[in-house]
N, C-alpha and C positions, 0 to 999 in steps of 0.2 A: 199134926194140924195140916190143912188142905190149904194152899193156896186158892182156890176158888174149889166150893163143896156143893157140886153137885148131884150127889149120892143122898143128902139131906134136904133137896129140893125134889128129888123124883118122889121119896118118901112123902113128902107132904104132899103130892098131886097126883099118885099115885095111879088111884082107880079114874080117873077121869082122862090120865095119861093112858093106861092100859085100856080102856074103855074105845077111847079116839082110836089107837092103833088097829085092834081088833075090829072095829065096824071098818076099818082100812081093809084089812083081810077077808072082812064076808065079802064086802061090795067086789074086791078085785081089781079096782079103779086106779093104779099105781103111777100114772101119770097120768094130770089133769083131771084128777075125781072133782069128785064135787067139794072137797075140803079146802081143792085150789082155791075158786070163786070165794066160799064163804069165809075164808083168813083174808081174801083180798078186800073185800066188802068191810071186814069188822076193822084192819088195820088202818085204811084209808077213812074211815069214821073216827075212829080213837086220833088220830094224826088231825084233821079237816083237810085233810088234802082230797081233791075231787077224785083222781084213781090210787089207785096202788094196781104194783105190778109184781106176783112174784118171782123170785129167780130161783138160779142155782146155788150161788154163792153170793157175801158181798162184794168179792173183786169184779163176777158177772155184773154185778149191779151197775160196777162203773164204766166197765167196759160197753154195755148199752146203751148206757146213758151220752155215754160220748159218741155212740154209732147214731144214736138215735137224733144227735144235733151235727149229723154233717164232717167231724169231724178225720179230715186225713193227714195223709202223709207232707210235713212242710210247716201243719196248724201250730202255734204256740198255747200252749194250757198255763197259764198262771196257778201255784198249787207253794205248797207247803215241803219242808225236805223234814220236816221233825214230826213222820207218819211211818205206818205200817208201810211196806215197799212197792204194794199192791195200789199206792195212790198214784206211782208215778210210772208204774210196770201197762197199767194198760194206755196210758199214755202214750207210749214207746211202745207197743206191740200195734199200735192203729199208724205208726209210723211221723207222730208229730211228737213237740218238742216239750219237756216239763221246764216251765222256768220258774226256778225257786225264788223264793221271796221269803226272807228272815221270818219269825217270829216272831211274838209279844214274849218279855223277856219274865212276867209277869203270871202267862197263864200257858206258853208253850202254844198258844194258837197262833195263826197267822196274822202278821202283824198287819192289819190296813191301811199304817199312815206308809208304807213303804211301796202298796201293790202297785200305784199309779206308777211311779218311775219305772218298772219294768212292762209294761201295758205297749207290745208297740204295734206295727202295720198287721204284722201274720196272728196276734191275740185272739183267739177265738172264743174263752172261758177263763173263768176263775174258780176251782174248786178247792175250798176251803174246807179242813177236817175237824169237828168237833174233838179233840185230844179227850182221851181217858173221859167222855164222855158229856163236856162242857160246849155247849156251842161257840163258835165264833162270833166274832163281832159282825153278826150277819147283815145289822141292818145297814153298815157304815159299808158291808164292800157290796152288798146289793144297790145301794148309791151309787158307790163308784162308777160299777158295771151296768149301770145305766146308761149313766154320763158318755160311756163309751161302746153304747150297745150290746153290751156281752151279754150270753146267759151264764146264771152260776149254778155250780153243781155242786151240795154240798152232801158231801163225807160223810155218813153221820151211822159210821158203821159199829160205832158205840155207844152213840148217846139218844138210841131210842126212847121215849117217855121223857126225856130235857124238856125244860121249858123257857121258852124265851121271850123276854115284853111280851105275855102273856099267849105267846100262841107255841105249837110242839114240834120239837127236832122233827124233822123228815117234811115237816112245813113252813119251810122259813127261804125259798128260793125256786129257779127254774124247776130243777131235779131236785132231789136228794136219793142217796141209797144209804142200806142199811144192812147189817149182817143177822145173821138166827147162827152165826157160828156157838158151838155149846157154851163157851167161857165168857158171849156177852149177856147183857142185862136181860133181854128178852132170847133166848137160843132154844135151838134144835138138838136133834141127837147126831148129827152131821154137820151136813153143809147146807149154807140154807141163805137166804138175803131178801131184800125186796126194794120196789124202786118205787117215789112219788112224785106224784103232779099233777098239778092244775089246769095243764095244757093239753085237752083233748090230742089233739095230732100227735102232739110229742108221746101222747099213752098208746095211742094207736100204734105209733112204729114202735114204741119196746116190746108193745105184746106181737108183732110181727119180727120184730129182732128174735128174741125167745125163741121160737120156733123155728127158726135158720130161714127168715125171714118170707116165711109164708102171711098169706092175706088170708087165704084159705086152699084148704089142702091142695098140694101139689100146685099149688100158686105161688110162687117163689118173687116178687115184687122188690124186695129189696135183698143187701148181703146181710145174713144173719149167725148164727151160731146156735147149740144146742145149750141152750139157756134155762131151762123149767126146774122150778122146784119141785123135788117128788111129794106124793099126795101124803105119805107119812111122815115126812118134814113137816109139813103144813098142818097135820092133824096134831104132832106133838106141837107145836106152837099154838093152836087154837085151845088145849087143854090147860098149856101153862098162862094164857092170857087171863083166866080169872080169878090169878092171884097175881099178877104184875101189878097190880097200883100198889098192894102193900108189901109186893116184895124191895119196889122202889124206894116205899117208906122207912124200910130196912136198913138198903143200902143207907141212904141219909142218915136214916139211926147210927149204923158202924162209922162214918164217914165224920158224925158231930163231935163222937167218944174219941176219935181218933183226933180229932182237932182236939180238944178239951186239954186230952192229955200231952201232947204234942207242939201245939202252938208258943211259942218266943225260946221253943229247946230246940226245935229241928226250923231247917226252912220247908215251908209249905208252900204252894201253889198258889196261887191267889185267885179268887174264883168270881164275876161278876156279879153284884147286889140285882139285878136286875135278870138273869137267868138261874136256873138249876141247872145239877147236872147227873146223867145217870150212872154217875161212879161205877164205870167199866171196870176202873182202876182206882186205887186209893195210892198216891204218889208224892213222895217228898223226896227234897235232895239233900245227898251228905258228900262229905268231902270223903277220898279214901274208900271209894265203896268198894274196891274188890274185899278190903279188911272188914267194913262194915258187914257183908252178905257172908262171909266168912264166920264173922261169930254168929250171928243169928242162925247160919246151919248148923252148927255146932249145938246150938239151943235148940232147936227142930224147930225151926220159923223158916218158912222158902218164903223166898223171895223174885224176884222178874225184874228186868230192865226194858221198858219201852221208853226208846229205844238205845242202844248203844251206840249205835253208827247213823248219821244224816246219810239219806237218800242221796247229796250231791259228794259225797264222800264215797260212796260205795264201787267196788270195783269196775260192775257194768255200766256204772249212771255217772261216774267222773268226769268221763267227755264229754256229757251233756251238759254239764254244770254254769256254761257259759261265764264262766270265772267267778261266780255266786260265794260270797265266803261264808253268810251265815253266822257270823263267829256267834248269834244268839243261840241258834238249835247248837251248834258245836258244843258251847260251855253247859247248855241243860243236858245234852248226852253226855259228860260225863260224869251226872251227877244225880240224872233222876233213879229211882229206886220204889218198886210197888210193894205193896206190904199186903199180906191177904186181906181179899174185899168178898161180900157177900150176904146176900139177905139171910143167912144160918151162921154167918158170925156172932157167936156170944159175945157178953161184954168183959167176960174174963180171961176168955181169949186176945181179944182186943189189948185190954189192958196188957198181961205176958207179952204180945207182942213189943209193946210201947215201955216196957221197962226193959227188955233186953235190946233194943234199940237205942234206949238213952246210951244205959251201959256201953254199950258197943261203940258209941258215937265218941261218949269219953274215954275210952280205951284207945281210940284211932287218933283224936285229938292230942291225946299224952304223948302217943307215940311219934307222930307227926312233931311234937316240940321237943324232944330229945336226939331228934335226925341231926 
């Protein structure tokens, strides 16, 4: 069994995948063809965001996105410590400060009734991460960052296709970025990302960021980086876009089976009545997971931990933690646990999973009561 099968998604997109590639190959256009423009045009329409920007990667995403609002050495970013590392690495690479703020203990997002008390003089942003694919409580901390002028940047480097009080992740704030890394919902054959906004100027300097901030050629206007998505990234993404609504509908299919069978045996996530989410991950928590991951290898079921370590725990990022204890992300890391997610997940699959999992869960629990 695959942890995420994408061998069984190229199969089904095949010729329209190999199709894309190849008119990549006649035209010759490998940076900046014309496949850049038209993934940027259909993503920004799919989203309603007024542009799309594409990049290199999702970490590029955010690392512009933070170039692109001013962002330096001294700034404080309000942000989440129970993220990929990439939320709070480019942070720290532009030389300002990540200050953590707990989580909802509920759904692993960023908790909002908490951001205010850490909001102080040097605040420049709030960048909130859609976890395994769920948006955050966007409208309650775009409020906030109001109240106190910020712009927010929202993460949403999994939960492309979410949707929220009716409108779509990557549209729900100042920024958003988003990954095409191959293991998420909508991905590439590489490395791949992209950035939105409603904000003319702010579109203007990421697509001058991108280009190691050129205006135009050998016009260097601002500091930028080599930031561009290649044109056969962008063409494998244009191919797989016209089965993404029902590959979505999938994931939610594996995602309901897996509730079904799962709900008041395991603890589950808890997920808002009022957004979807693009099940990057399908995530519950057990107590004993090195034993839990344990059997299930044993039964040939992989499994993933996002993540095991909080961001204000981590070697390099300790010092920065400004004495942030978190103990919410703390106790969801050692507990969360992903179970294979994917729009080619069967439901018999699913299910093996969910009985070697109960099993497993009762086996850890016996044993944990005869310590």
């Amino acid at each position: 069994m695959e942890f995420i099968d994408l061998k069984s998604q190229y199969q089904a997109s095949r010729d329209l995948i190999n199709a894309r590639i190849q008119a990549v190959l006649d035209h010759g256009q490998y940076i900046m063809g014309p496949e850049v423009a038209e993934l940027e045009e259909r993503l920004a329409a799919y989203t309603g965001a007024r542009h799309c920007v594409t990049v290199a990667s999702g970490t590029e995403a955010l690392l512009i996105a933070l170039m692109a609002l001013g962002i330096r050495s001294g700034d404080e970013i309000v942000t989440t410590p129970f993220t990929f590392i990439a939320t709070a690495e480019v942070i720290v690479l532009l030389g300002a400060v990540p200050v953590f703020v707990d989580v909802d203990a509920r759904t692993g997002n960023l908790d909002p009734a908490l951001v205010e008390a850490r909001i102080g003089a040097r605040t420049r942003a709030i960048m909130p991460v859609a976890l395994y694919g769920q948006p955050a409580d966007m409208d309650e901390i775009n409020a906030l960052a109001a109240r106190h002028g910020l712009p927010v940047i929202e993460d949403a480097a999994q939960s492309f296709g979410a949707d929220y009080r009716g409108r779509k992740s990557c549209n729900l704030s100042t920024i958003a970025g988003t990954s095409f890394f191959p293991s998420k919902p909508l991905g590439c054959y590489g490395d791949g990302g992209a950035l939105f906004t409603s904000d003319d100027d702010l579109a203007r300097a990421m697509r001058d960021i991108r280009v190691h901030g050129q205006s135009r050629r050998y016009v260097h206007t601002r500091i930028g980086v080599g930031g561009r998505m290649d044109t056969l990234q962008c063409a494998v993404v244009l191919a797989k876009l016209g089965l993404f609504d029902w590959e979505l509908g999938q994931r939610r299919r594996a995602a309901a089976t897996y509730d079904a069978l799962l709900d008041g045996k395991v603890d589950l996530l808890g997920r808002g009545t009022d957004r979807s989410s693009a099940f990057a991950q399908y995530t519950v928590l057990v107590e004993r997971r090195h034993d839990v991951q344990r059997a299930l290898q044993e039964a040939g079921i992989p499994t993933a931990v996002h993540y095991p370590v909080p961001i204000h725990m981590q070697p390099a990022y300790a010092h920065l933690s400004g004495g942030a204890t978190c103990p919410v992300a703390r106790a969801l890391a050692d507990r969360v646990m992903s179970l294979p997610m994917g729009p080619y997940l069967p439901d018999e699959d699913i299910r093996r999973v969910c009985a070697a999992l109960l099993e497993a869960v009762d086996i850890s629990a016996t044993a944990a009561m005869s310590i």
